[in-house]
N, C-alpha and C positions, 0 to 999 in steps of 0.2 A: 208535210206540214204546210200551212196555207192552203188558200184554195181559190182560184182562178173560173169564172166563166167571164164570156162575150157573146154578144148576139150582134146578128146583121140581120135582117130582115125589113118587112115591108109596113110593119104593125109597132106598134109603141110596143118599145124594149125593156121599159123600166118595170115590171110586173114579173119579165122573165129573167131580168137579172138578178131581184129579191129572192124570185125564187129557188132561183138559181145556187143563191148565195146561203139562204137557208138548207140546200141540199147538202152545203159543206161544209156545216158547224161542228160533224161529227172529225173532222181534221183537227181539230184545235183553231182558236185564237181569239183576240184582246181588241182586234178594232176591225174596220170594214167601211168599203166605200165603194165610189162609181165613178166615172167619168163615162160622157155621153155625150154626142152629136146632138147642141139643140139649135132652132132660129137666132139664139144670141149667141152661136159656136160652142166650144168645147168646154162644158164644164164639168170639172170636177165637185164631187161632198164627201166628204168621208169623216169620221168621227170616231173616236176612243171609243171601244165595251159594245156592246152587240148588236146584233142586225137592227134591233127594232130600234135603237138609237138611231143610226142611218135613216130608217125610213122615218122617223119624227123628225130628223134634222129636214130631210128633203119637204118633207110636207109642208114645214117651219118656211122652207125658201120656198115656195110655190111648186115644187113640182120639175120633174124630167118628161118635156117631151118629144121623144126621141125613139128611132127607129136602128141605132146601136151603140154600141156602148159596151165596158167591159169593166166587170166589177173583181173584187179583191175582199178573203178573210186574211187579217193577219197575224201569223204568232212570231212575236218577238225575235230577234236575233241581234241585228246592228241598230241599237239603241232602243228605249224601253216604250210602252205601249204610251202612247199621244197621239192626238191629230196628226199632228205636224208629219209623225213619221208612218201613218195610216198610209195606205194604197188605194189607188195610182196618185203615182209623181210627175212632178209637168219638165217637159223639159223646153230650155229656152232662157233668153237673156231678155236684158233690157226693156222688162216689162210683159213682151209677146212668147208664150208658148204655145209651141207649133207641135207637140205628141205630148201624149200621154201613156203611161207604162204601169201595169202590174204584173207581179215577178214572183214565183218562188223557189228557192233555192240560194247558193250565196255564192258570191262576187268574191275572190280573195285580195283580188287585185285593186279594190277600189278606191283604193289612196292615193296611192300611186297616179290613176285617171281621173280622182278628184283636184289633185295639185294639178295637172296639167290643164283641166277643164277651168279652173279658177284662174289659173294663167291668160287663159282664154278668153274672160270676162267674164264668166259664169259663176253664180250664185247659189251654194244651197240654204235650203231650210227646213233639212232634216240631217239626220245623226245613223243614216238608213246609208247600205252600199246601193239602192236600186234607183235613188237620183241619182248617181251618177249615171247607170244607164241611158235614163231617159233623156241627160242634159247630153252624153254622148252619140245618140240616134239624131237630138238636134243639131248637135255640132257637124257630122256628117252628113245630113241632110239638105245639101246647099250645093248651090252650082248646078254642076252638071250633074251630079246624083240625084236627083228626082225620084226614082222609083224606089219608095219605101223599105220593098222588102229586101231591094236590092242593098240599102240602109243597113238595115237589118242585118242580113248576111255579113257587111263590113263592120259592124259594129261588134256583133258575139266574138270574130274572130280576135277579137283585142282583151275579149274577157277570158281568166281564168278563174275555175270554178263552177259551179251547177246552177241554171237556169230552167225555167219554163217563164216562158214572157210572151206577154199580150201586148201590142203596140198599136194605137190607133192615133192618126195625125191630119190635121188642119187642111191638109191637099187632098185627104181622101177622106171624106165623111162616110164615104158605108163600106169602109173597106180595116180590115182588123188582120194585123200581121202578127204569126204564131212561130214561136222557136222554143227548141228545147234541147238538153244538155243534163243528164242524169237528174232527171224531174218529169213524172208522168203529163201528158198533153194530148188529150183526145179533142176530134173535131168531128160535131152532128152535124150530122146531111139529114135535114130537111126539104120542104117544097117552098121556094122563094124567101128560105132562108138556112140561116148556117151558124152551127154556134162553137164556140172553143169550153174546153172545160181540164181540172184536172182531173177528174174522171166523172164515170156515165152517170152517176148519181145525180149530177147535175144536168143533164140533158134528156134523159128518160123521159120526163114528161110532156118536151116537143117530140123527139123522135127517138126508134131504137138502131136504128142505123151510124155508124162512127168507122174513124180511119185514126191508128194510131200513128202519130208521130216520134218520127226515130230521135235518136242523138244525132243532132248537127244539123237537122232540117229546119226548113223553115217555111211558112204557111200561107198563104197570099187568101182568105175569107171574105168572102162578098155573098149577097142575098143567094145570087143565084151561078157560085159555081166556086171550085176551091181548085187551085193548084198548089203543088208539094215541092220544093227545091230541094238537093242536097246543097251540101255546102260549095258547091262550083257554081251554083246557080244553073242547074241542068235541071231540068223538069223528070219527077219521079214517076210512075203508078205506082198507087197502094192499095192496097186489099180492102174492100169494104165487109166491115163486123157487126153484127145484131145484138144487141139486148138478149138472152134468154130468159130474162125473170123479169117480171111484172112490175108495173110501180107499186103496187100496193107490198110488196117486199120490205121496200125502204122506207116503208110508214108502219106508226105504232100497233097499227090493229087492233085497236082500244086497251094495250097496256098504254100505263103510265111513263113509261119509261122502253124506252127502246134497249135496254141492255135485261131486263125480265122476262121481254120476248123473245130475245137471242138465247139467254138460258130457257128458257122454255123449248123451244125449236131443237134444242141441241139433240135429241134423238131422231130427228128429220137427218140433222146435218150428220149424223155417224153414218146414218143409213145409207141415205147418197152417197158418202166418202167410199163404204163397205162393199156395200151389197151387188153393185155392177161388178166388182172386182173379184168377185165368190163365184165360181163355176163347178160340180161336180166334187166339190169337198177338195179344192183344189185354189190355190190363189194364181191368177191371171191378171197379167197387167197389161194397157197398153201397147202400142207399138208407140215406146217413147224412152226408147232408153236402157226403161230395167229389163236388159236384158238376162236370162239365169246365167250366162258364162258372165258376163259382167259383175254379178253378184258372188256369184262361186268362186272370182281370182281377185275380189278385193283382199289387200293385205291389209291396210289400216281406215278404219270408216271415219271421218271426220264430221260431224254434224257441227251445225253453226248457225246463231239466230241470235238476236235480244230479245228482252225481255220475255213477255210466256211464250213468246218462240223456242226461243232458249229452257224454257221450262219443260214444256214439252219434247225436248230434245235431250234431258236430261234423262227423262221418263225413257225415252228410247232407246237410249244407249244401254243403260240398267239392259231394258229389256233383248236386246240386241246382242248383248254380251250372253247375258243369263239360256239365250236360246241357240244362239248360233255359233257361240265362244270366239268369235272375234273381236280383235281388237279393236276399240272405239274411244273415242272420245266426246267433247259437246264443249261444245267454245264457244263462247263470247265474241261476238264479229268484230267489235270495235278493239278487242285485244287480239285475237287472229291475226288481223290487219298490219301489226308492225312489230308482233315478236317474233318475225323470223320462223314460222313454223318449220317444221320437217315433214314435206310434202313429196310422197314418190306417187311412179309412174303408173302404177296400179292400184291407187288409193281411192275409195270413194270418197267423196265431198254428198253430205246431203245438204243444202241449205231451206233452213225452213222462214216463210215471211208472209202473214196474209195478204199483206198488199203485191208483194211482191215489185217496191218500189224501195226498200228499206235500204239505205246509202248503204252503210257501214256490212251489212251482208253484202250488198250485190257485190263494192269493193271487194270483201275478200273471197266471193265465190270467184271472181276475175283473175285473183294471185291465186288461188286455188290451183284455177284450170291452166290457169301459166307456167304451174309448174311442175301441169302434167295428171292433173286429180279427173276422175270423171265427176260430172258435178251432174245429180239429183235434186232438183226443186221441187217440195210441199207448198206451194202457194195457193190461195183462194180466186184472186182475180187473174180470168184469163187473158193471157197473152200483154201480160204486163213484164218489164223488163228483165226480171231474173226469169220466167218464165221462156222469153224468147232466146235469150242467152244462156241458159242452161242446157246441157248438152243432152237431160230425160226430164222429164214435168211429170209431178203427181196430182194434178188437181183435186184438191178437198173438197170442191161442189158445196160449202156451207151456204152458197147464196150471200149477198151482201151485210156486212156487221156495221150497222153506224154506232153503237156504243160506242167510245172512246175503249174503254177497258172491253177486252175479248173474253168471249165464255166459250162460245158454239163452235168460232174457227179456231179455239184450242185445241177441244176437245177433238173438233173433225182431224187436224195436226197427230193430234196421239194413235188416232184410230190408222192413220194412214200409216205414223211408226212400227204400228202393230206390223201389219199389211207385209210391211218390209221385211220384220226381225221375221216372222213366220216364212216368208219365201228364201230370204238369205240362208234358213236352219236345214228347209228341206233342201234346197240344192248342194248346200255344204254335206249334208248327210246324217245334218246333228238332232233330225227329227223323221220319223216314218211317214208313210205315205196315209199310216191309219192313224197318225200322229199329227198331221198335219188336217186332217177332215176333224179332228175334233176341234184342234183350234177354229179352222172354220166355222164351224159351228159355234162354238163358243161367240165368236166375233158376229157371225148371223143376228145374234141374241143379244148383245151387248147394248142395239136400239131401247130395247124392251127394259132391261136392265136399267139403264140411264131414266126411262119415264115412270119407271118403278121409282125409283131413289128420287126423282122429283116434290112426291107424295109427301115429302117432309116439309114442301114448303113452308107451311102454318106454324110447325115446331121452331121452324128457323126464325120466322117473324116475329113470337113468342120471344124465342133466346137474344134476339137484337134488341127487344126493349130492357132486357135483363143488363147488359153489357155495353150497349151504346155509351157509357159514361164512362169507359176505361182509357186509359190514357196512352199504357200500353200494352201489346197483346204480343206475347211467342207461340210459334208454333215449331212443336217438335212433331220428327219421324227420323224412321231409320231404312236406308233400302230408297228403294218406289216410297214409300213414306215422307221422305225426308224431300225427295225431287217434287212431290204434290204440295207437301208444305210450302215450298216457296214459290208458286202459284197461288198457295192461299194467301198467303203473307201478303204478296204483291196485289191482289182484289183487293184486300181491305184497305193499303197504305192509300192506292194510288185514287179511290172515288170516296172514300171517308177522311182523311188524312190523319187517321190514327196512326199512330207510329208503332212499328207491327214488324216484327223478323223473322225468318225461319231457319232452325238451326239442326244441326243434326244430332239428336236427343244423345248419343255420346258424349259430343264433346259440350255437355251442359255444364260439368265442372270444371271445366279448364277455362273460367272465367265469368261465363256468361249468366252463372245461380247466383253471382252478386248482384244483379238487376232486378232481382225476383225479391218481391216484396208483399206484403199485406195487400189484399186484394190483384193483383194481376193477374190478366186471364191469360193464361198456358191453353193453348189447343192442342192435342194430343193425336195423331194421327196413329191407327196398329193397325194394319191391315194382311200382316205376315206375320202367321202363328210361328214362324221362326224363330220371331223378333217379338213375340208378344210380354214374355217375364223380361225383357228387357227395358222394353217402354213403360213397361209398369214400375218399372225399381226408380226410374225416372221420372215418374206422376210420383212416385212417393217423395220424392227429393225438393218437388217444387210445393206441393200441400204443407211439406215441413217448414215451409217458410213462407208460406203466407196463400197459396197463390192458387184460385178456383181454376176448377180443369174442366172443359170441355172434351171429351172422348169421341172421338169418330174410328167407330172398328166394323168391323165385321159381322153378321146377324151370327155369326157361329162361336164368337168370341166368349171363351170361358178364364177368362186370368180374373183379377181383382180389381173391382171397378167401382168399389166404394170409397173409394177416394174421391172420386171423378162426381159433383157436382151434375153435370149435363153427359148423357150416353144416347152418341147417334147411332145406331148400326142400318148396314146398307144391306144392300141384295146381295145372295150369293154367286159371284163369280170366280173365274179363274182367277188365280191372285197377281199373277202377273199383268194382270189387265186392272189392278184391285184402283189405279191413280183416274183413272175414268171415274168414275163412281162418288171415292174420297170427295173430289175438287167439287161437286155440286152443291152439295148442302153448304159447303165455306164459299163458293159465290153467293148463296141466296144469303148467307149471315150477314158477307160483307155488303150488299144491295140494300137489306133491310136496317142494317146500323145507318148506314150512308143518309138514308130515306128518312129515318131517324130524328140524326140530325141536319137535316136539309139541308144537304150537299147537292149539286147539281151532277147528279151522275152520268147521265150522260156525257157531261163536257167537264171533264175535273180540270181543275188548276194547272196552267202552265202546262199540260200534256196536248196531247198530238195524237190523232190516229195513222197516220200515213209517217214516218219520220223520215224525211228524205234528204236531211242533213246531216252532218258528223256531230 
C-alpha cells in the first residue's frame, strides 16, 4: 500500500518523480506529493486526490527545479486523506526543517515518540504516525551525529512496526537515505544516477538494473554510487537484478483500461505458469523446494492467502483433496495469524500472494515455518519477501498486474494449484503415470481453453448493460462452483461497488432466500454434472421469488435452464479444472457493469494493490 520513488541524479528530477509516481497508482491512494532539493532549499507540495492535482499544484507554485527529490502516493491509515497529512513530512522545530520523510508501512509506537518529541519542543501538523518519524531523524540528527544514515539507523531502531522510508536532509542535498522493515524497497542503478522505489514499476523506465533491500538495512543514494548497511552499520554486498519484461508490459497497449488487458493476456500467463513445467507427460518442477519426498510425506497441506489469493486457494484445496486425498485446508492469513493453528513437523504450508509482500501472509508463513511447516510460495514478483523467505517458490510468470483488482495472476495462481494437486497425486500413488500424461495434457490446453472462453466477451458487454442497475447480485455454486463464485463476487463488489456475495447454493435456505426479491440478479455457477439437478432445484428457488438468473455451465450441460434468463456455456474441459474457465466471463461482466457505471476501475475506492499492512 503506498508507494515511494526518489531520484538523485544529474538532470531535473521532477519529470521522473511524476513519473515515477504515476507508475504507482496501481497500489492504491488519496493523496501525493514531493519534496525536492531547489536554489531556495528543501521544499515540499503535496495535495489531497491524485497525481494530476500535484502537478497543477506545482505548476500553480512555479515549478521544481531540482536534481533529487523523493515523492509519495498515499493510502490512508493514521488519520484521513488531507494535505496536511499527504507525504513527505518535514521534520524540525522552531520554524527550520532540516529532512524530509516518506514512509510506508505503520509506526505502532508512535504516540508514545510523539509525547516525548513534543516534550522536546516539537510540533505536529498532522494526525499521520510518519511525522513523528521525520521530527525524530531531526531530533537525532545533531551534534556529533552528522551522518544521516547513520541517523537513520538510530532512529528505526526506536521504531516498532513496518517501514519503508525515504529520507532526504538539508546537509545533504543529492543524497536520499533508504530503510526498510517488512515493506518492499528497491534501488535502480543507473549511469550518474540512482533511484529508490517501492517496486521496478517505478524505475523501468530509467533503468532495468535494481538491488533489493533486506529487513533492517538501510541505504546511503547518491548520483553516482549506493552503499547498503545492515543494522550495525557494516557495509553489505548485494546482488544486482534485471528487469525481464519490457516497459511496454506495464502500459495499456491501447486497452482502455489496464485490468481488460490483464484478462485478455490471461492465456499468455497460464501458459508461462504451465508449459515450462510439462516435460514428457510428466510434471517437473524446479530445484526449489518441491521436492516428490517432500510432497509424498506431507501430512496436512495448509494453504493460505487473502483475498483471490485465498480464492484461488480454495479452488486448490477442492482440487488437492479430490486428486490426491490429503488433508488440506485454505485459510485466511489474517485469521491463521492468531488462532493458534495446529501446525506439525511434516506439514506443507503453501502461501499464495502476487506481490508477494502481503503483511498478514508473510506473517503467518513466518509462524507457519516456526512451527515446523515446510513453506511453498505461488508468487508473481520475483524475489520479493515471501519469495526469499520461503523455503520452495513457484513463480506464476504472469508478468506485471497494475489493475488494482487481479484476473491473470489469479488465474496463473490456480493453474500453479493444478501443477501441485497433479504432482502430489502421482507421487502419493493416487493417480497413474498414464493418468498423470493426461492431466498434462489436459493443462497443455487449458491456454487455448481460456482464449476460447474469452470469445464471449461481446455477450458479456451485452449482459452489463442489462444489469448494471442491480443493486444487489448473489452468486451461487457448489463444489469448485461455489470457491469460483466468491472470486466472482469479489470482481464485481470490489471495482463496481455493487454489493454482490457468494454463497454456497446449499445453504440458500438457511437464511440467505430472504434477501432474494423482485428483480435480483442470482448468478448461477454448474459446472459439475454431479451437482448439476442440484443447482437447478436452487435456480428454481430463487425465480420463485422474484430473482433473474444468470447461468454459467458447461457447453455439455443438459438439466433445465429455462428458468435462467442468461445461459453462458464455456469450452469443454476437465471438470476439475472447470474454476479456470467459470471466473472469465464473471470478470468481463464485472469490468463491463464497472465501465458502466463509471467506476474507476483500475484504482477502486479505498483498495490497494500491494497490502502490506495488517
Amino acid at each position: 500500500m503506498c508507494g515511494i520513488v526518489g531520484f538523485t541524479g544529474r538532470e531535473g528530477a521532477l519529470p521522473i518523480l511524476i513519473r515515477g509516481l504515476y507508475s504507482l497508482e496501481y497500489r492504491g491512494y488519496d493523496s501525493a506529493g514531493i519534496a525536492a532539493f531547489t536554489k531556495e532549499g528543501l521544499k515540499v507540495v503535496k495535495t489531497c486526490g491524485r497525481i494530476k492535482n500535484l502537478e497543477d499544484k506545482i505548476r500553480e507554485q512555479g515549478g521544481l527545479d531540482c536534481a533529487c527529490g523523493i515523492g509519495h502516493t498515499r493510502w490512508a491509515t493514521h488519520g484521513g486523506p488531507s494535505d496536511s497529512n499527504s507525504h513527505p513530512h518535514l521534520g524540525g522545530k522552531d520554524g527550520h526543517n532540516s529532512v524530509a520523510v516518506v514512509h510506508n508501512g505503520i509506526i505502532e509506537n508512535y504516540l508514545e515518540l510523539r509525547e516525548r518529541l513534543e516534550a522536546h519542543g516539537y510540533t505536529f501538523h498532522s494526525e499521520t504516525d510518519t511525522e513523528t518519524v521525520a521530527h525524530l531523524i531531526d531530533y537525532l540528527h545533531t551534534g556529533e551525529q552528522q551522518d544521516l544514515a547513520m541517523t537513520v539507523l538510530k532512529a528505526v531502531s526506536r521504531l516498532r512496526g513496518s517501514y519503508a522510508l525515504g529520507v532526504v536532509s538539508l546537509d545533504r542535498p543529492d543524497e536520499i537515505v533508504a530503510a526498510r522493515r517488512d515493506n518492499p524497497l528497491v534501488i535502480g542503478l543507473g549511469e550518474g544516477e540512482n533511484m529508490i522505489a517501492s517496486d521496478v514499476t517505478a524505475i523501468i523506465s530509467r533503468t532495468k538494473n535494481y538491488i533489493i533491500l533486506d529487513d533492517n538495512e538501510v541505504a546511503i543514494v547518491r548520483p553516482d554510487s549506493v552503499v547498503v548497511m545492515n543494522e550495525f552499520g557494516d557495509v553489505v554486498e548485494k546482488t544486482v537484478q534485471t528487469v525481464t519484461w519490457d516497459l511496454s508490459a506495464a502500459e495499456k497497449g491501447g486497452y482502455e483500461h489496464f485490468m481488460i488487458k490483464e484478462i485478455m493476456e490471461q492465456p499468455k500467463a497460464v501458459a508461462d505458469t504451465v508449459r515450462p513445467r510439462i516435460h514428457d507427460g510428466q510434471i517437473a518442477f524446479e530445484e526449489n523446494g518441491l521436492t516428490d519426498e517432500r510432497l509424498r510425506e506431507a501430512e496436512h497441506i495448509h494453504i493460505i492467502g487473502c483475498g483471490s489469493a485465498l480464492h484461488a486457494g480454495i479452488v486448490g484445496k477442492t482440487v488437492i483433496e479430490q486428486m490426491a486425498r490429503v488433508r488440506c485446508s485454505a485459510v485466511v492469513a489474517s485469521e491463521f495469524r492468531y488462532e493458534n493453528p495446529i501446525v506439525g513437523e511434516k506439514d506443507l504450508c503453501i502461501v499464495i500472494s502476487q506481490s508477494g509482500e502481503t503483511a498478514d501472509t508473510l506473517a503467518a508463513m513466518r509462524q507457519a515455518k516456526a512451527a515446523g511447516a515446510f513453506a511453498i510460495a505461488i508468487v508473481n514478483v520475483v524475489s520479493s519477501t515471501i519469495a526469499r523467505e520461503a523455503d520452495g517458490v513457484l513463480y506464476t510468470w504472469a508478468g506485471p498486474e497494475i489493475s488494482v483488482a487481479t484476473t491473470k495472476a489469479y488465474s496463473a495462481q490456480l493453474s500453479a494449484l493444478y501443477l501441485i494437486a497433479a504432482r502430489i497425486a502421482r507421487v502419493r500413488g493416487c493417480i497413474s503415470s498414464e493418468e498423470e500424461r493426461a492431466v498434462c495434457e489436459e493443462l497443455h490446453g487449458l491456454p487455448d481453453r481460456i482464449r476460447e472462453t474469452l470469445t464471449c466477451k461481446e455477450h458479456m458487454q451485452y449482459l452489463a448493460t442489462l444489469y448494471a442497475n442491480r443493486s444487489h447480485v448473489f452468486f451461487l455454486g457448489r463444489g469448485l462452483d461455489y470457491a469460483a463464485a466468491l472470486e466472482a463476487s469479489l470482481k464485481l463488489k470490489e471495482i463496481s461497488y455493487i454489493h454482490s456475495e457468494a454463497y454456497a447454493a446449499g445453504e440458500l435456505k438457511h437464511g440467505t432466500i430472504s434477501l432474494i426479491e423482485e428483480g435480483t440478479l442470482v448468478v448461477a455457477l454448474a459446472t459439475q454434472p454431479a451437482l448439476y439437478e442440484k443447482t437447478v432445484s436452487n435456480i428454481r428457488e430463487v425465480v420463485a421469488r422474484g430473482a433473474s438468473v444468470i447461468l454459467v455451465t458447461n457447453d455439455d450441460f443438459d438439466g433445465d435452464e429455462s428458468q435462467c434468463q442468461q445461459v453462458v456455456r464455456l469450452p469443454k474441459c476437465m471438470n476439475r479444472f472447470s474454476a479456470s474457465l467459470s471466473i472469465i466471463p464473471l470478470q468481463l461482466l464485472a469490468y463491463y457493469i464497472a465501465v458502466q457505471l463509471g467506476c474507476d476501475v483500475d484504482k477502486p475506492r479505498n483498495l490497494a494493490k500491494s497490502v502490506t499492512v495488517e
